[in-house]
C-alpha positions in Angstrom: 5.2 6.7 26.7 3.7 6.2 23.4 1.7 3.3 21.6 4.8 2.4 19.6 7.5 2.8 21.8 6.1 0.0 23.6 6.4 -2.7 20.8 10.0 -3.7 20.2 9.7 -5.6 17.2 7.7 -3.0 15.4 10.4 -0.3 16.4 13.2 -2.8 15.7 12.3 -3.9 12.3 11.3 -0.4 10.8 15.1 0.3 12.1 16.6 -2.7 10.5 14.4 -1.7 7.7 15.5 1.6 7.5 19.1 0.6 7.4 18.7 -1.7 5.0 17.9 0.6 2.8 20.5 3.3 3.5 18.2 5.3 5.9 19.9 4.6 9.5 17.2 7.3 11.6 13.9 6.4 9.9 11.7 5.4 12.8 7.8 5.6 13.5 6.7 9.0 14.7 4.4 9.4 17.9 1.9 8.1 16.0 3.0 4.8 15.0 3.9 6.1 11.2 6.3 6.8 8.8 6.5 8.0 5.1 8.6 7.4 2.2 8.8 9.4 -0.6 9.9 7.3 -4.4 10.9 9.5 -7.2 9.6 12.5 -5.4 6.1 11.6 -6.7 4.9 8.3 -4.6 4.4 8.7 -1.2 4.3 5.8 0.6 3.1 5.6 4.2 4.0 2.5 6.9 1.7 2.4 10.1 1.9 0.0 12.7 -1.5 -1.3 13.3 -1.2 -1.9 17.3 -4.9 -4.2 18.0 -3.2 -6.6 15.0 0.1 -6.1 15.7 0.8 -5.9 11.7 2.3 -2.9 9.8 0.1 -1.1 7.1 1.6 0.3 3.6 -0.8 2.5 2.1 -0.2 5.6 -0.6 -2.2 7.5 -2.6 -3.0 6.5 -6.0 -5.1 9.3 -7.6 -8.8 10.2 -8.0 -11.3 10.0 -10.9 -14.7 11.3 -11.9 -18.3 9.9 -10.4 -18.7 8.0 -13.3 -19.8 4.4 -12.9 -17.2 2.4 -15.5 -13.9 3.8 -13.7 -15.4 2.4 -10.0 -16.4 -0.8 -11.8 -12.7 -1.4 -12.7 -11.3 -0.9 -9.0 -14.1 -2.9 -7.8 -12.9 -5.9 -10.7 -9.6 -5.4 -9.5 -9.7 -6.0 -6.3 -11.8 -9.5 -6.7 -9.5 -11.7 -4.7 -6.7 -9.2 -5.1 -6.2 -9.9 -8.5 -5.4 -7.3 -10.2 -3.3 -5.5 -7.1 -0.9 -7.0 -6.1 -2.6 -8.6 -3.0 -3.3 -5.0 -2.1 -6.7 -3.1 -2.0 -8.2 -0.1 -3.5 -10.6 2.0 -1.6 -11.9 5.6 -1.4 -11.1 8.0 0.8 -14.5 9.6 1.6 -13.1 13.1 2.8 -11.5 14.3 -0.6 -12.4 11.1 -3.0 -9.1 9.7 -3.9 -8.1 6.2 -4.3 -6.2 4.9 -2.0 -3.9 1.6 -1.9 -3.5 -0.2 1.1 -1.3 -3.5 2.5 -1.4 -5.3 5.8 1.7 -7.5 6.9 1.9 -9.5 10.4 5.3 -7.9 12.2 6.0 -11.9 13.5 5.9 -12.6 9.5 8.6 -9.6 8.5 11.8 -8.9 8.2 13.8 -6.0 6.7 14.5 -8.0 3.5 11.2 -8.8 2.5 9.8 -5.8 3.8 12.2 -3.9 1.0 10.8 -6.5 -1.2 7.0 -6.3 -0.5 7.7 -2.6 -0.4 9.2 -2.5 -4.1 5.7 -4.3 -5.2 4.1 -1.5 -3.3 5.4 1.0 -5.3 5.0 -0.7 -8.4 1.6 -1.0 -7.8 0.8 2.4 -7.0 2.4 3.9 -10.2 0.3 1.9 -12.3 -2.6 2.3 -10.7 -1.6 6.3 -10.6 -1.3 5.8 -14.3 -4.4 4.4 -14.8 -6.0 7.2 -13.3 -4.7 10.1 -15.7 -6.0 8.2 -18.6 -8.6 11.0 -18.4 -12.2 10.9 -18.4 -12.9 8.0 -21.2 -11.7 5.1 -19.0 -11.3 1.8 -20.5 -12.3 -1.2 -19.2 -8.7 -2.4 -18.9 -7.5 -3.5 -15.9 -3.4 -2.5 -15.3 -2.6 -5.9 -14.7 -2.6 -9.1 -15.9 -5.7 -11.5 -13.9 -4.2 -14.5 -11.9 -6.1 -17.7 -11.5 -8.2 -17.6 -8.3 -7.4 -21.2 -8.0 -9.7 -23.6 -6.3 -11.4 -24.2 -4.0 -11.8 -27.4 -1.7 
């Protein structure tokens, strides 16, 4: 029997998921994953994490040049998750594209606000993928508005 299999709630609530959104067989695979495809260009991919027991959403966002200002931006960006949603930017060593990733806690989702935390996913991935074909002159400028950090006590 596989990893997955053996977790309920993580096979339960990518179903309920799954039908929420109009997709009544989208389960994990033997693996533990699934994949979502948004406009036929984002990919998004949900893994359940089994040592956390949480469920990961991470997608591809593009790749850019060795340069030093483009890195500094990601790197700005994901200063207390500002600038991504609560999600983070990283870089896949193998083939050097950026990668977005979100952890949620399966005890703190359902298929509602999975649908809705996916939606922000998405969102987020596009404009970071549209950051990244601004070509080799990249600004500064960060896709998103900064939120407060807020304080702390």
């Amino acid at each position: 029997m596989t990893e997955i299999i053996e977790n309920l709630d993580a096979q339960k609530l990518i179903a309920d998921f799954g039908k929420s959104i109009g997709i009544d067989t989208l389960s994990f695979d033997a693996f533990g994953c699934c994949m979502l495809a948004f406009d036929d260009d984002v990919v998004v991919n949900i893994a359940f994490e089994r040592a956390n027991q949480r469920l990961l959403f991470f997608g591809y966002v593009g790749s850019v040049d060795a340069a030093m200002k483009p890195y500094r931006t990601l790197l700005k960006s994901n200063f207390y998750w500002r600038a991504t949603g609560g999600s983070t930017l990283s870089l896949d060593q193998d083939d050097g594209a950026i990668c977005l990733t979100k952890p949620f806690a399966i005890s703190e989702m359902d298929a509602q606000k999975m649908t809705q935390e996916l939606e922000v996913f998405v969102a987020n991935i596009e404009k970071w993928r549209d950051w990244t074909k601004e070509g080799a002159d990249f600004q500064e400028l960060i896709p998103q508005e900064k939120e407060p950090i807020g304080s702390f006590v």
